[in-house]
C-alpha positions in Angstrom: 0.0 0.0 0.0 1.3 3.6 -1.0 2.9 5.3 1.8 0.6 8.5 2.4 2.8 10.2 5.8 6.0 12.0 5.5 7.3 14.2 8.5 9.2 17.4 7.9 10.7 19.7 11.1 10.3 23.3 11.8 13.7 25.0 14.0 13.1 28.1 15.5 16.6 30.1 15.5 15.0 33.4 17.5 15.0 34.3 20.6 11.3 34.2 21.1 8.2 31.7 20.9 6.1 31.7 17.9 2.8 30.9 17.3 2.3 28.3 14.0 -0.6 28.5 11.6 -1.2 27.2 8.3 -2.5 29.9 5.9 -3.6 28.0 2.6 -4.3 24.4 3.1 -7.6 24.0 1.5 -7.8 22.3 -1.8 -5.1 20.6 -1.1 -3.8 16.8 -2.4 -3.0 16.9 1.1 -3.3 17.6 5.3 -1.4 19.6 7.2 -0.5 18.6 10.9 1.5 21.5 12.4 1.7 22.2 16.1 0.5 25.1 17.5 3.6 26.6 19.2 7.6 26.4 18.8 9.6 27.4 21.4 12.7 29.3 21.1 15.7 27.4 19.6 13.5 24.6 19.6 12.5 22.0 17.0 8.9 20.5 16.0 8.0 17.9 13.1 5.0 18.7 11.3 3.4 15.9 9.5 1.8 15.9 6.0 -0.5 13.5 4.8 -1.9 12.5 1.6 -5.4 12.5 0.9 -7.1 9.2 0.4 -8.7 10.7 -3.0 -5.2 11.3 -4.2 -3.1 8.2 -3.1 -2.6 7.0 -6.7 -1.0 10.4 -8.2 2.1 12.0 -8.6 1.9 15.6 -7.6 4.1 19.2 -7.3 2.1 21.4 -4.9 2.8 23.6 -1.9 1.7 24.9 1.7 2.5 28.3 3.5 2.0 29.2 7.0 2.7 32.0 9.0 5.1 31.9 12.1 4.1 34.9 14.7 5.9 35.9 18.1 5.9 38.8 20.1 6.8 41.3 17.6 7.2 39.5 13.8 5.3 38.1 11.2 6.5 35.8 9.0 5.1 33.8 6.0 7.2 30.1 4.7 5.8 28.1 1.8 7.5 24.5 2.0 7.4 22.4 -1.6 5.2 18.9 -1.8 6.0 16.5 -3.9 4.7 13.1 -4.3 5.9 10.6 -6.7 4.2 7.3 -7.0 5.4 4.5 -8.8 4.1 1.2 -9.6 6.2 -1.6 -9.0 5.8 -5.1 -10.8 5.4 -8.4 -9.1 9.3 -8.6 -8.9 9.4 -5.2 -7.6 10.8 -2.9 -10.3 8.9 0.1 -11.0 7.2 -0.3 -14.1 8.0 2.0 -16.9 5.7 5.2 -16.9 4.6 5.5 -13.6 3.1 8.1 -12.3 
């Protein structure tokens, strides 16, 4: 079965907490599980996760969210890409996949 989690980390370098919130997630080939908070100089892992709709297709998209503390603002898209590839029953990936 096609894998449909992948785990990407967030590092805040400042010296101040910031509050995490996806901006443009709707219409997505995919979720978005951020947390709500990173602490400063800390690390969090964000997950994304494939729509069951779109399991079986290759796509290039993207997702932004904003990153607020005390007195900043800041927007980050982050690339998605999905490949998918069919494999055949001696487990090469069939020419053409998607």
């Amino acid at each position: 079965q096609p894998r449909r989690r992948a785990t990407f980390q967030i590092v805040n370098k400042s010296s101040q907490d910031l509050e995490l919130q996806p901006t443009d997630t709707s219409h997505k080939s995919f979720e978005i599980v951020l947390p709500a908070r990173v602490k400063a100089g800390a690390m969090v892992e964000g997950t994304v996760i494939v729509r069951k709709s779109e399991i079986t297709r290759a796509f290039k998209e993207s997702f932004t969210f904003e990153a607020t503390g005390t007195d900043s603002r800041e927007l980050y898209t982050l690339p998605i890409e999905r490949m998918y590839h069919v494999k055949d029953s001696t487990g090469n990936a069939v020419q053409g996949s998607r």
